[in-house]
C-alpha positions as CSV (number, residue, x, y, z in Angstrom):
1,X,-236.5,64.4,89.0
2,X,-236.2,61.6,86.2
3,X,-232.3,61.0,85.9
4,X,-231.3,61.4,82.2
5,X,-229.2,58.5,80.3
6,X,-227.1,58.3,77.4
7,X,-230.5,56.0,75.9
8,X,-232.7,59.2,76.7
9,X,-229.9,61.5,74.3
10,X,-229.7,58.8,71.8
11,X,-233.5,58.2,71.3
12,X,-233.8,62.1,71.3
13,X,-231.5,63.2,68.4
14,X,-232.6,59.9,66.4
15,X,-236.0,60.8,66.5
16,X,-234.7,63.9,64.2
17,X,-232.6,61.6,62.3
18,X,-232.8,58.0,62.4
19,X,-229.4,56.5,62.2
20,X,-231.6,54.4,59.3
21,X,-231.1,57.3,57.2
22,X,-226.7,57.3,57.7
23,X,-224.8,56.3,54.6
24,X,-223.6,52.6,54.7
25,X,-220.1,54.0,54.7
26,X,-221.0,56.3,58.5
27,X,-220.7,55.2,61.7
28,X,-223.0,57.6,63.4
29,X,-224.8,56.7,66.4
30,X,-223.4,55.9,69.6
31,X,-219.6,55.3,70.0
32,X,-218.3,54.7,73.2
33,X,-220.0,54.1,76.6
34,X,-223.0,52.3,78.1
35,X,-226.7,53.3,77.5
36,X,-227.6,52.9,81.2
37,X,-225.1,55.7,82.0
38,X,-226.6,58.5,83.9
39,X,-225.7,61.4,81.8
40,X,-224.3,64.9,84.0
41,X,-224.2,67.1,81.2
42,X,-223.6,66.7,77.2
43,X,-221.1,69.2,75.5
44,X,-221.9,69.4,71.5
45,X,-218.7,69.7,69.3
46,X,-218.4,69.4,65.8
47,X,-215.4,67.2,65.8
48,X,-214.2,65.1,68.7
49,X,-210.0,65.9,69.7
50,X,-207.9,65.5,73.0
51,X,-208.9,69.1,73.8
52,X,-212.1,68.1,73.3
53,X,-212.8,65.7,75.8
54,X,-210.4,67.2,78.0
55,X,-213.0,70.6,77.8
56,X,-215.7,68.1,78.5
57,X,-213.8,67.0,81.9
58,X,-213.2,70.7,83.2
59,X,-217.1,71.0,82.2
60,X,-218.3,67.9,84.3
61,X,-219.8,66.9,81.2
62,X,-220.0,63.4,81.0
63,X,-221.1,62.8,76.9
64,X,-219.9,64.1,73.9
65,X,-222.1,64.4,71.0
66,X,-220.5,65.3,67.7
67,X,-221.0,66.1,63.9
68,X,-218.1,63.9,62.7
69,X,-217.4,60.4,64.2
70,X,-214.6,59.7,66.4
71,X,-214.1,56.4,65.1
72,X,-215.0,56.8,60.9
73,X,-213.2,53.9,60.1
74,X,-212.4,50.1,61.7
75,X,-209.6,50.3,64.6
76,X,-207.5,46.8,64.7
77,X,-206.0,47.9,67.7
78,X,-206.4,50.6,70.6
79,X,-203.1,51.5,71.6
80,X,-202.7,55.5,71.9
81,X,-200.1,55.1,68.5
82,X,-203.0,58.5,66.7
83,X,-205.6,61.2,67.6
84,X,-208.5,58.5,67.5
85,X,-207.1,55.7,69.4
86,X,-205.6,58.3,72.2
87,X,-209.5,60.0,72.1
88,X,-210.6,56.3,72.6
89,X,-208.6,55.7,75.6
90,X,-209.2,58.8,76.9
91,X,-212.8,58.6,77.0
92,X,-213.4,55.1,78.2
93,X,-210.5,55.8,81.1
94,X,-212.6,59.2,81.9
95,X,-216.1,57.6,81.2
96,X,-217.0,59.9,79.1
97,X,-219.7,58.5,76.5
98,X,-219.6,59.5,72.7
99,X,-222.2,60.0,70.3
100,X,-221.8,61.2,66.7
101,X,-224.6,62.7,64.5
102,X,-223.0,62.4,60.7
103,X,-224.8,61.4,57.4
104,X,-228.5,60.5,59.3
105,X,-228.1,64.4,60.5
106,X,-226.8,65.4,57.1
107,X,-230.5,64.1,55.2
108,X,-232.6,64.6,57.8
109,X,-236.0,66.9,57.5
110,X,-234.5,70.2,59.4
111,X,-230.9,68.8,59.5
112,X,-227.5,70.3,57.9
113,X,-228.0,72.2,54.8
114,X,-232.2,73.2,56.2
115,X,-230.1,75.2,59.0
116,X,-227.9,76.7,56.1
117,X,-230.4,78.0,54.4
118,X,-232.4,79.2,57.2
119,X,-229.4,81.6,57.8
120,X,-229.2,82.7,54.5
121,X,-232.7,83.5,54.9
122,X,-234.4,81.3,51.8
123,X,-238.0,80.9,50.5
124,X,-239.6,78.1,49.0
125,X,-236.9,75.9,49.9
126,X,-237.0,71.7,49.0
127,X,-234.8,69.2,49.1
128,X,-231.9,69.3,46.2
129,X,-231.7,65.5,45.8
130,X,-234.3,63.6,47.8
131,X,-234.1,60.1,49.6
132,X,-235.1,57.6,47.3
133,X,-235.7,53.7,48.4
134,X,-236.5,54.5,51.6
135,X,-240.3,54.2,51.5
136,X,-242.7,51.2,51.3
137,X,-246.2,51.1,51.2
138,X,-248.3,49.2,54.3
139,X,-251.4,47.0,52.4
140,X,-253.7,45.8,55.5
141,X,-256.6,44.0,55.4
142,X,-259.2,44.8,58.7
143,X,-263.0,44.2,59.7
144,X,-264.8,47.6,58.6
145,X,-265.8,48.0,62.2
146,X,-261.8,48.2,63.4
147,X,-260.3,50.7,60.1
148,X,-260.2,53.8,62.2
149,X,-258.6,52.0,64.9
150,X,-256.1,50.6,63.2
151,X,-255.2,53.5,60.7
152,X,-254.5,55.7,63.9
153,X,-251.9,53.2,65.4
154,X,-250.3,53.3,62.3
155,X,-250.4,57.1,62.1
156,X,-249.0,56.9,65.7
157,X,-246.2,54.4,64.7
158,X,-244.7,57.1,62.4
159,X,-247.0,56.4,59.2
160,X,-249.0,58.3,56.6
161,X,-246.9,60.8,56.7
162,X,-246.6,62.7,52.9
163,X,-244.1,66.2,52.8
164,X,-246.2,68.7,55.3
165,X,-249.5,66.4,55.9
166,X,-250.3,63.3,58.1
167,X,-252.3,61.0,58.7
168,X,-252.5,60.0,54.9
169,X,-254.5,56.5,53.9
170,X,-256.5,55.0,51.0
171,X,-259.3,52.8,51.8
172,X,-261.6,50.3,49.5
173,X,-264.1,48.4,51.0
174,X,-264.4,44.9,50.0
175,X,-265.3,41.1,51.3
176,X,-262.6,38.6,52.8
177,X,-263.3,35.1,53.0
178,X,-261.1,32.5,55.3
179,X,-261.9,29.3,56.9
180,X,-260.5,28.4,60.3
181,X,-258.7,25.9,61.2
182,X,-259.0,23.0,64.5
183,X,-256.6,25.4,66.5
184,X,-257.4,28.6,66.1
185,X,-259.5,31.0,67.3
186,X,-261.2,33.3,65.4
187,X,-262.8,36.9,65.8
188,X,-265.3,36.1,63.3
189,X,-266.7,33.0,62.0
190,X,-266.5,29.1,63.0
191,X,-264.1,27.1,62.6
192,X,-264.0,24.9,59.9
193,X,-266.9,26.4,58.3
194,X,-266.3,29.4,55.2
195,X,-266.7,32.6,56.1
196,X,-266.9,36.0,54.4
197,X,-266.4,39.3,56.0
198,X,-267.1,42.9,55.2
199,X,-263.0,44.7,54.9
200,X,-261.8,47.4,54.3
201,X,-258.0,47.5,52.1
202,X,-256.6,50.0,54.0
203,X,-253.2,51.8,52.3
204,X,-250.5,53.8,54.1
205,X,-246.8,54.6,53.1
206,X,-244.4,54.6,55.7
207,X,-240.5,55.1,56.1
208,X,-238.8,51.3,55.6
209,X,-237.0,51.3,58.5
210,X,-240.3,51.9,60.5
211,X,-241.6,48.3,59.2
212,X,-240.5,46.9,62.4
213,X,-242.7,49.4,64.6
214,X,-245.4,49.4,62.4
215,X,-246.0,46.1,62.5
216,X,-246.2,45.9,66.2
217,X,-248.8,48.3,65.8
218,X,-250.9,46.7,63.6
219,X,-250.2,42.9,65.2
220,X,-251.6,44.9,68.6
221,X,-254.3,46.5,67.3
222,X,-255.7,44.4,64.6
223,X,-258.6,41.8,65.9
224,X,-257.6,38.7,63.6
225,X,-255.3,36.0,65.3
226,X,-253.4,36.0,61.5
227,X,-253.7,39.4,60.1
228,X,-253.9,39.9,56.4
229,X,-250.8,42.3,55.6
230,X,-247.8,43.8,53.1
231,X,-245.4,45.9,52.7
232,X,-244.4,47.1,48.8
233,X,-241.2,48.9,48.2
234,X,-242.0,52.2,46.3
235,X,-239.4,53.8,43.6
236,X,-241.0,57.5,45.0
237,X,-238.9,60.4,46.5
238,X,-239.1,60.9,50.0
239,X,-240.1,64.7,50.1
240,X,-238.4,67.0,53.0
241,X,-235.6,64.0,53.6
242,X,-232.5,64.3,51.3
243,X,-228.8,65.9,50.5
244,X,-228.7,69.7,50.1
245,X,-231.6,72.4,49.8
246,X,-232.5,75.2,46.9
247,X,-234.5,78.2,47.5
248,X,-234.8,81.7,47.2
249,X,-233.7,84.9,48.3
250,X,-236.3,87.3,49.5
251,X,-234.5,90.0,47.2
252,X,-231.7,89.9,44.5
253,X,-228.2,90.4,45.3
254,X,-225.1,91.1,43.2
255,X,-222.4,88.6,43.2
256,X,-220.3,90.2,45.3
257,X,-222.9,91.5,48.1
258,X,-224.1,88.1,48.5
259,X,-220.3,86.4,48.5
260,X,-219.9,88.6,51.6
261,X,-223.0,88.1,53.2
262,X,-221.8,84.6,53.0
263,X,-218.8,85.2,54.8
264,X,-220.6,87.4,57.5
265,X,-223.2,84.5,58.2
266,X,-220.6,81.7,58.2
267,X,-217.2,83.2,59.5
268,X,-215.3,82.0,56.2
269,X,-211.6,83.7,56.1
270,X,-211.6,82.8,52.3
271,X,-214.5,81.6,50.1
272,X,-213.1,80.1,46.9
273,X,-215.4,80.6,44.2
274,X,-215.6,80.0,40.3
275,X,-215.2,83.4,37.7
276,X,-218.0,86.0,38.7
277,X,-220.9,86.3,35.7
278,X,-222.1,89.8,35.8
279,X,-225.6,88.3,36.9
280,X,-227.6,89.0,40.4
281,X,-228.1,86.0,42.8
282,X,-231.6,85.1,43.3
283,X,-232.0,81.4,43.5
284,X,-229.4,79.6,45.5
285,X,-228.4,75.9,46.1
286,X,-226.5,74.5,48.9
287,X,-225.1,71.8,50.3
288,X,-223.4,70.8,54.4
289,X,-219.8,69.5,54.5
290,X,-218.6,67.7,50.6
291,X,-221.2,68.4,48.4
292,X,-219.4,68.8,45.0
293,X,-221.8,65.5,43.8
294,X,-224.3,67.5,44.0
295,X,-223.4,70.5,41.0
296,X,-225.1,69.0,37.7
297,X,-228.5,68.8,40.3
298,X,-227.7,73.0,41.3
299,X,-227.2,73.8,37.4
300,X,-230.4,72.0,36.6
301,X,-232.6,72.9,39.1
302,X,-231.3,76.3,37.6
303,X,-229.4,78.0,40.3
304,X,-227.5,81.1,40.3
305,X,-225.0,79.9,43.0
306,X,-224.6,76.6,44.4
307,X,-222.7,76.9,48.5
308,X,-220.8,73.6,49.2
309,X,-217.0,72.9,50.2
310,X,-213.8,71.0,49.6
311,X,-214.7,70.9,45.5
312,X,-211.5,70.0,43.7
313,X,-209.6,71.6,41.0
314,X,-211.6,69.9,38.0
315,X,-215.0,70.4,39.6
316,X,-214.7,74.3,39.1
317,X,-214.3,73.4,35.6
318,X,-217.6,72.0,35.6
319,X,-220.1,74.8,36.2
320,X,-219.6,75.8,32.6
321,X,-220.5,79.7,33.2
322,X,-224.0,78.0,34.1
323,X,-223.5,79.3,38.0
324,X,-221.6,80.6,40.7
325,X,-219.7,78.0,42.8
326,X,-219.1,78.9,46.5
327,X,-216.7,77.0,48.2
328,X,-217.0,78.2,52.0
329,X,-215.3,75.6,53.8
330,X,-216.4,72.5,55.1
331,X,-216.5,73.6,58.7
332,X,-218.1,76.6,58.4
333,X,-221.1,75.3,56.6
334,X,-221.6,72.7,58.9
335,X,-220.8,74.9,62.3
336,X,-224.4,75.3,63.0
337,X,-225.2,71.7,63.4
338,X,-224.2,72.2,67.2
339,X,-227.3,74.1,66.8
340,X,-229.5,71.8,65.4
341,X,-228.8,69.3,68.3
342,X,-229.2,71.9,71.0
343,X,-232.4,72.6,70.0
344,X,-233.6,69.2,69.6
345,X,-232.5,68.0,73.1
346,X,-234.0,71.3,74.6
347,X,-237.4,70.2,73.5
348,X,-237.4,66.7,74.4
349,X,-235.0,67.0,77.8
350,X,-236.0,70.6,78.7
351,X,-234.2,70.9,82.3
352,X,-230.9,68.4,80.8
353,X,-227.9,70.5,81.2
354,X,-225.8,71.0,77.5
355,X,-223.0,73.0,76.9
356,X,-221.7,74.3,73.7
357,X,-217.9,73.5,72.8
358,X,-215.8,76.8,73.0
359,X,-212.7,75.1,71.2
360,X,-212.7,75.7,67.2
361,X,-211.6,72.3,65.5
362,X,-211.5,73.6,62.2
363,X,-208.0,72.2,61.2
364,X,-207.7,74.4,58.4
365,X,-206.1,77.9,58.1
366,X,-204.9,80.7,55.9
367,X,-202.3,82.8,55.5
């Protein structure tokens, strides 16, 4: 049986979300410990404590992966004087590797806020504010004869890929004309003599930080020595990927009903919310962990109540009788990421042994 390594976890959950798609302020990926460690067991945890790791030792659970990052923020020194820098030490002395799924996990296609509403139960969900920047467009240049060839190594690099279909290209036929040089040696033609060849312009978008792959792809299956080829940024959305969702309940609730199915599907002991308006809840809006930037895109995309947590005072101020805010707790409307990572490791390290964390590190409580 293949012995699993702290590389097999990581390239498992990043092939649900990049760590290319993490805010430049994260630091999600992998923390603390070697990539050639054979990995016992993995125990998934929201947030990383003493107790944490400790539960991962009386587990035999050699890897942590978490929602939050241990280490958020630059350490100067490691010297056991906080929570972080004793969770550090503890670790590394232990061997205990930690890996932290944040912000990549947060916009990813089935990530954070897709699990919320999947408990909620909503249709005809899409992303509330979509990834934008993050695509390019692939221009290639390839003998007629070698198109479908090349396209599919693309495809199988991660391109062509446009909301719920694949293998999207564009092709134009057209004539290329080169002239090769002393040292070469080219596919077609003589050297030193002019040539033109029957091409085809073949056009695929692909996600930017697949350039790298993609190129390899091309480079090994394209039959020039010096392959024709660019890559053009693109201003459009990237549907699926993206902060927050909006959808629809399969039947209207009142206000009320549908504040307590919210605490019933999230565990909330209090769910701060803003005046109720005598209306029934159809559409809803929602957004994993802080998502207060996100209220002027849940008023216009006309929503009856928009989930988030830890909104401040003024923010309430804001929905102008428009909606319904629902602040459910930060927590509680990211619990289910545990979830998200379960099932992603099942299905690409079926027989690897994980554990879910038993210890609630919500720090908050009421009275």
């Amino acid at each position: 049986m293949k012995k699993i390594t702290v590389h097999d976890i990581c390239h498992a959950i990043e092939a649900l979300a990049p760590l290319a798609l993490q805010e430049s302020y994260d630091n999600s990926g992998l923390l603390i410990g070697k990539r050639t460690m054979e990995v016992s067991g993995a125990l998934l945890t929201i947030d990383i404590t003493e107790e944490i790791i400790q539960e991962a030792l009386d587990k035999s659970c050699n890897m942590i992966v978490s929602h939050h990052p241990l280490v958020f923020k630059g350490l100067k020194s490691v010297t056991g004087r906080n929570a972080v820098e004793r969770c550090v030490i503890l670790a590394i002395e232990n061997k205990i590797a930690i890996y932290a799924a944040h912000t990549n996990l947060d916009c990813a296609k089935g990530g954070v806020s897709f699990r919320m509403a999947e408990k909620i139960g909503l249709l005809n969900t899409r992303v509330l504010q979509t990834k934008t920047d993050a695509l390019v467009k692939l221009i290639a240049f390839v003998p007629t004869a070698y198109a479908d060839k090349l396209r599919m190594a693309i495809f199988e690099a991660g391109g062509g890929q446009i909301g719920n279909y694949d293998c999207c290209s564009y092709s134009t036929a057209g004539e290329g004309t080169f002239r090769a040089g002393d040292a070469t040696k080219p596919f077609v033609g003589n050297i030193g003599k002019l040539h033109t060849e029957a091409e085809q312009r073949v056009e695929i978008i692909i996600p930017a930080y697949l350039k790298a792959k993609v190129t390899k792809a091309l480079l090994d299956n394209h039959p020039y020595e010096e392959p024709a080829f660019d890559f053009i940024a693109l201003a459009n959305t990237w549907s699926g990927v993206g902060y927050g969702m909006i959808g629809d309940l399969p039947e209207e609730l009142d206000e009320n009903a549908f504040l307590l199915k919210l605490k019933t599907i999230f565990g909330s002991q209090r769910i701060k919310h803003t005046a109720l308006l005598g209306k029934k809840v159809r559409r809803v809006a929602l957004c994993g962990g802080s998502g207060a930037d996100l209220l002027s895109l849940a008023i216009a995309s006309n929503a009856d109540v928009y989930i988030s947590a830890d909104f401040k005072y003024h923010d309430y101020f804001l929905a102008e009788g428009k909606l319904l805010i629902a602040d459910i707790g930060h927590f509680e409307s990211e619990q289910y990421t545990k979830e998200i990572i379960f099932d992603q490791l099942t299905k690409k390290l079926p027989k690897f042994a994980l554990l879910f964390s038993e210890i609630n590190t919500n720090p908050i409580n009421y009275f």
